[in-house]
C-alpha positions in Angstrom: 108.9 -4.5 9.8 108.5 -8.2 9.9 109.1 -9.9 13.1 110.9 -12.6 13.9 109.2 -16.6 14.2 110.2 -17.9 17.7 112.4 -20.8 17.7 110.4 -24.2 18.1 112.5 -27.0 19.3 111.3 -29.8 16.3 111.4 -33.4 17.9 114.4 -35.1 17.8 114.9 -38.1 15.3 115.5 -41.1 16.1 118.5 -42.8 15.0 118.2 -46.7 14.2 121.7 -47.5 14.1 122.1 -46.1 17.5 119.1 -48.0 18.9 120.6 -51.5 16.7 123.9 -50.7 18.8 122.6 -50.5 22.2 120.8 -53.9 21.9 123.5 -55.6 20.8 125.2 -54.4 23.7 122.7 -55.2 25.8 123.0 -58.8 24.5 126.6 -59.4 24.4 126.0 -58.3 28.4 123.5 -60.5 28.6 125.4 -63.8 27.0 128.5 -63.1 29.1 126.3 -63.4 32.3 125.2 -66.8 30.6 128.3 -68.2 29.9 129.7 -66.8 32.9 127.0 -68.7 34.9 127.4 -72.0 32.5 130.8 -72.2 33.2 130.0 -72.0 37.2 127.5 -75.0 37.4 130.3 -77.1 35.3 132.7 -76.3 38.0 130.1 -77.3 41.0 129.2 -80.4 39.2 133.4 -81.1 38.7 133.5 -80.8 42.1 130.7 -82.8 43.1 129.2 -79.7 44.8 125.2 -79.2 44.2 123.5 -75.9 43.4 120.7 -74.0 43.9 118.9 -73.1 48.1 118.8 -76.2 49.2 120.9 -76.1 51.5 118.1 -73.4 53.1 116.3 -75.1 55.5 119.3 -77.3 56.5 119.9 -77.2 60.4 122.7 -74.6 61.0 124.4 -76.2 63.5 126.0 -73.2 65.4 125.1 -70.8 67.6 125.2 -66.5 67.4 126.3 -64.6 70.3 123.4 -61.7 68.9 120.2 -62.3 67.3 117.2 -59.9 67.3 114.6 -63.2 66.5 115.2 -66.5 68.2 118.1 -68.6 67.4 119.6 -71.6 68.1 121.9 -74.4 66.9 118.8 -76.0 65.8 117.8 -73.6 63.4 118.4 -73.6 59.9 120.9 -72.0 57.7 118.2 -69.5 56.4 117.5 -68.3 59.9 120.8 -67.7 60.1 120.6 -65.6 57.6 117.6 -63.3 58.7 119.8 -63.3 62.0 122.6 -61.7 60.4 120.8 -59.4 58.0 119.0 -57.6 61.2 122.3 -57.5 62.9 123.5 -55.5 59.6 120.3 -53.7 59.8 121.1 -52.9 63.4 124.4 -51.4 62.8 123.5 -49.6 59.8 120.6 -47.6 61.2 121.9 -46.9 64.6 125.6 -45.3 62.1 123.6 -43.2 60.7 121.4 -41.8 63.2 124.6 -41.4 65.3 126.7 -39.5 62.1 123.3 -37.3 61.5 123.1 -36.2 65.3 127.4 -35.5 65.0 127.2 -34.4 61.4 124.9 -31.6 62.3 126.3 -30.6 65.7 130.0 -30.8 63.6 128.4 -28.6 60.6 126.8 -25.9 62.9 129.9 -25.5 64.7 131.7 -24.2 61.8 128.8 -21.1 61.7 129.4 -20.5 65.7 130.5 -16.7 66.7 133.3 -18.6 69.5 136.5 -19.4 68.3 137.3 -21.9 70.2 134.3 -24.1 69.1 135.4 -23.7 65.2 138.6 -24.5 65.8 137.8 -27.8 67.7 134.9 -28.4 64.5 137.5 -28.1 61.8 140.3 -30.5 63.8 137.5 -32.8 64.1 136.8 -33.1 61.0 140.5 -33.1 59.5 141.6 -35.7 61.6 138.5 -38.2 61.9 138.1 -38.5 57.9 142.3 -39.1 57.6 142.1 -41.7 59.8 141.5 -45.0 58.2 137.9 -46.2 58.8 139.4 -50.0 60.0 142.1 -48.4 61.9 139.6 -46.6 64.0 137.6 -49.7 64.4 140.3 -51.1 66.2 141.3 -48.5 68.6 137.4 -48.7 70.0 137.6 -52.3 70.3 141.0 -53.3 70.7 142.3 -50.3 72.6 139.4 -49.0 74.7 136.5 -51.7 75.0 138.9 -55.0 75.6 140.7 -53.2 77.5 137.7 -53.0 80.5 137.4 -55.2 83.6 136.4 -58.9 83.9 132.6 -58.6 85.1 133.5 -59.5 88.4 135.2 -56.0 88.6 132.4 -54.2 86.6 131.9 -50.5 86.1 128.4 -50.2 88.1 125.8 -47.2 87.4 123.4 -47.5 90.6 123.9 -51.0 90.6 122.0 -51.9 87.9 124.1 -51.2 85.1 127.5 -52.7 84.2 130.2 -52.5 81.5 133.0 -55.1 81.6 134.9 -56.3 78.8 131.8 -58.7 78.0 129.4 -56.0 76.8 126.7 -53.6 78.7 124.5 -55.0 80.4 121.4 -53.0 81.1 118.1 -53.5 83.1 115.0 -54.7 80.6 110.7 -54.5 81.3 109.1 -57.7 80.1 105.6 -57.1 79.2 104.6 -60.8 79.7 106.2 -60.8 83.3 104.9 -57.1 84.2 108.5 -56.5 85.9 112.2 -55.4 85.4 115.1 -58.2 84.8 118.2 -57.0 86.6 121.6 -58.1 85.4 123.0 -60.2 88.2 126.2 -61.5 88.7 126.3 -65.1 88.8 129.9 -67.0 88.7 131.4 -65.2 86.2 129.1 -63.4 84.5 125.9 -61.5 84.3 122.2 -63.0 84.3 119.5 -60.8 83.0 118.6 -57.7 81.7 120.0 -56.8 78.3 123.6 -57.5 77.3 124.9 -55.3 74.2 128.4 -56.6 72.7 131.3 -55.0 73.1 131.3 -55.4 69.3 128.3 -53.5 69.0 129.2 -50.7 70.4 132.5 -50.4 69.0 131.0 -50.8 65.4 128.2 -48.3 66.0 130.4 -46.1 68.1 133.1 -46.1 65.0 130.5 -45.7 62.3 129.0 -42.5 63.7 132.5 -40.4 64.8 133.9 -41.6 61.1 130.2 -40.5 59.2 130.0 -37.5 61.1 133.0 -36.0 60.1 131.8 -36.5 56.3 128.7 -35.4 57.4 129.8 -32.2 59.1 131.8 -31.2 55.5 128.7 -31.6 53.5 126.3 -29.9 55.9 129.5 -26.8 55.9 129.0 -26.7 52.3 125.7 -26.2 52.0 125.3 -24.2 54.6 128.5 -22.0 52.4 126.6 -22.3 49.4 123.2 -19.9 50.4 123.9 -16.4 49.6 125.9 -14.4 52.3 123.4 -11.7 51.5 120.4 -14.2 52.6 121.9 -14.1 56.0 122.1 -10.6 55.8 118.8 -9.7 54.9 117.1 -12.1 57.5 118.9 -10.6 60.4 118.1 -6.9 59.2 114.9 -8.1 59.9 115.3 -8.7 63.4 115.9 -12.4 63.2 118.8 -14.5 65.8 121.4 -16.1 64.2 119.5 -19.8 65.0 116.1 -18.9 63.3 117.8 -17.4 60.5 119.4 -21.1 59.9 116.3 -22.8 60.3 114.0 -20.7 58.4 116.1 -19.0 55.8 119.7 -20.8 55.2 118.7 -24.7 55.8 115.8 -24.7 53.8 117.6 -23.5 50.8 120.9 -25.9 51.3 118.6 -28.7 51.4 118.9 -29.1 47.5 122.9 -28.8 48.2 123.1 -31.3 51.3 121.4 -34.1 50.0 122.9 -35.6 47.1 126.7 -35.9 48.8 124.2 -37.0 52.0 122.8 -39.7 50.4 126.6 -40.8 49.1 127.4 -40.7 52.8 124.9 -43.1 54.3 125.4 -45.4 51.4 129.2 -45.7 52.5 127.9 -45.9 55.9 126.0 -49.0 54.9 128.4 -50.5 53.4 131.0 -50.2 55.7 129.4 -52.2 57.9 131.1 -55.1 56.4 133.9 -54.3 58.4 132.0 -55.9 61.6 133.8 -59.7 60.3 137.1 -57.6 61.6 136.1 -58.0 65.3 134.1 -61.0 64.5 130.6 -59.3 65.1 128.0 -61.3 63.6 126.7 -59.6 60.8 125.8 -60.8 57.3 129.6 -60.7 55.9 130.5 -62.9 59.0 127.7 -65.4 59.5 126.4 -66.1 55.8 128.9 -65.1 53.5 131.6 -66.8 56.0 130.4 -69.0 58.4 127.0 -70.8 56.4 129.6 -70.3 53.1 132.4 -72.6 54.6 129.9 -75.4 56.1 127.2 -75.7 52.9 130.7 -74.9 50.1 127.8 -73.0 48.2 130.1 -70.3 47.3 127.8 -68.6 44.1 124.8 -68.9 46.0 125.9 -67.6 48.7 127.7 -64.4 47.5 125.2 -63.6 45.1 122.5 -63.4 47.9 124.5 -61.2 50.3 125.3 -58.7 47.0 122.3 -58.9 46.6 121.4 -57.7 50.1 123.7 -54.9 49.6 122.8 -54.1 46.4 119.2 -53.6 47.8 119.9 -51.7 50.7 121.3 -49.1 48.9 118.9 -48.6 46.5 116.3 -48.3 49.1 118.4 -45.9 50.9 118.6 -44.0 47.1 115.2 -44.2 46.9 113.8 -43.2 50.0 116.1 -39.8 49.8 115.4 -39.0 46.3 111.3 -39.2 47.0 112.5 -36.8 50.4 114.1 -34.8 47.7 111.0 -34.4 45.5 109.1 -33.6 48.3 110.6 -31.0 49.7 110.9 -29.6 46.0 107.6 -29.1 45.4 106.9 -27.9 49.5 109.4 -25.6 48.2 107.4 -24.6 45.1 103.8 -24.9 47.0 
């Protein structure tokens, strides 16, 4: 009785013509960015408008009401820039640590034995991600921040902290000076300490609520994904509810969560562009609006802060997909 040859998988040929097609494709992209880029340096030099960075170390000229390194009218336009792409930074970071924290409590409470806290999860959730994101941004900082006292009338925390409609301002430590700086009130307004904008807190506070409703779906669904009988099996054996989450179920909706995850914090990301709305001084506002109307170096300009975008996203890409591949083979170890 003869047996039969296992299949072998020969190599796959290579076809020429499809190779031919995709560089030519590749160079009618590539002579369309050429021409495109032709026909924008006629148009500077029609209107008298140079290009290129030099405009880079060029003294700015104006000031920013936040900035993370020092900065001041006499800086240049490329400090400005570094300004405003830490400002971004800022405000990107602190929306998605903030959406994480809510996304997780938001995602858990869908698995909780009360009823009352599902119900309040899933209304969350409904409402929050049906509310437009700019629409939000507004209530916070039109409806509830400017709608707080002059500092004069300041909401005090043991006298040391206030909130007023110009921001938070908080007690710092400087390590030079060995001590604490205060806020004070002086005329009106506060010396010292730490103010945080008004702005600030409205983007990072709208970021996180409108994340961590997104964030609280995918976190439900991968949680829904895991075998019903997994959760079964681990609390035959004597496991809580909790450690049969953390040992059993999370682990294997990892591979579920983090692909939409990593969609989520690029959105996040990018919505920060929204911080021009209530004139917070981030890298839409200050370089690709403020620098871009004073220097008229529009391509330069817009391609940089694209650029910036571009980048940040891919890092964030990268970073989760190497988390990814790492908990794979943890997974497989």
């Amino acid at each position: 009785m003869s047996q039969s040859q296992p299949h072998i998988r020969r190599p796959r040929k290579v076809s020429w013509v499809s190779i031919w097609l995709q560089v030519l494709l590749l160079a009618i992209i590539l002579a369309g960015f050429y021409v495109g880029g032709q026909n924008a340096l006629e148009n500077l030099q029609r209107q008298s408008i140079a290009s290129g960075f030099g405009f880079w170390d060029r003294t700015a000229g104006f000031g920013i009401t936040q900035h993370l390194i020092p900065y001041g009218e006499s800086s240049t336009y490329g400090d400005a820039f570094w300004v405003a792409l830490l400002n971004t930074l800022l405000v990107a970071i602190l929306g998605i640590i903030g959406g994480s924290v809510g996304g997780v409590l938001i995602g858990l409470a869908a698995f909780s034995q009360n009823l009352l806290v599902r119900l309040l999860g899933r209304v969350y959730i409904e409402v929050i991600r049906n509310i437009p994101l700019l629409l939000q941004l507004f209530f916070w900082y039109f409806g509830v921040l400017r709608s707080l006292p002059s500092p004069r009338e300041s909401y005090s925390l043991g006298g040391v902290i206030y909130l007023n409609i110009r921001g938070l301002s908080i007690p710092t430590y400087s390590f030079r000076g060995g001590g604490w700086s205060v806020p004070q009130l002086e005329g009106f307004n506060f010396t010292g300490g730490l103010v945080i904008l008004p702005e600030l807190v409205a983007l990072v506070l709208t970021l996180s609520l409108y994340s961590a409703a997104f964030i609280g779906e995918i976190i439900r669904g991968g949680i829904l994904a895991v075998s019903r009988g997994q959760w079964e099996a681990a609390l035959a054996l004597g496991l809580t509810r909790f450690q049969t989450l953390r040992l059993v179920v999370i682990p294997q909706a990892r591979s579920v969560i983090l692909p939409p995850l990593t969609s989520q914090y690029l959105n996040t990301t990018k919505n920060t562009s929204l911080a021009a709305a209530i004139a917070y001084p981030d890298l839409v506002l200050i370089f690709a609006g403020t620098v871009l109307m004073q220097t008229g170096q529009a391509v330069e300009v817009m391609l940089l802060t694209m650029a910036v975008y571009l980048g940040l996203s891919l890092l964030i890409a990268l970073s989760l997909w190497l988390l990814q591949k790492r908990w794979a083979t943890h997974d497989l170890g």
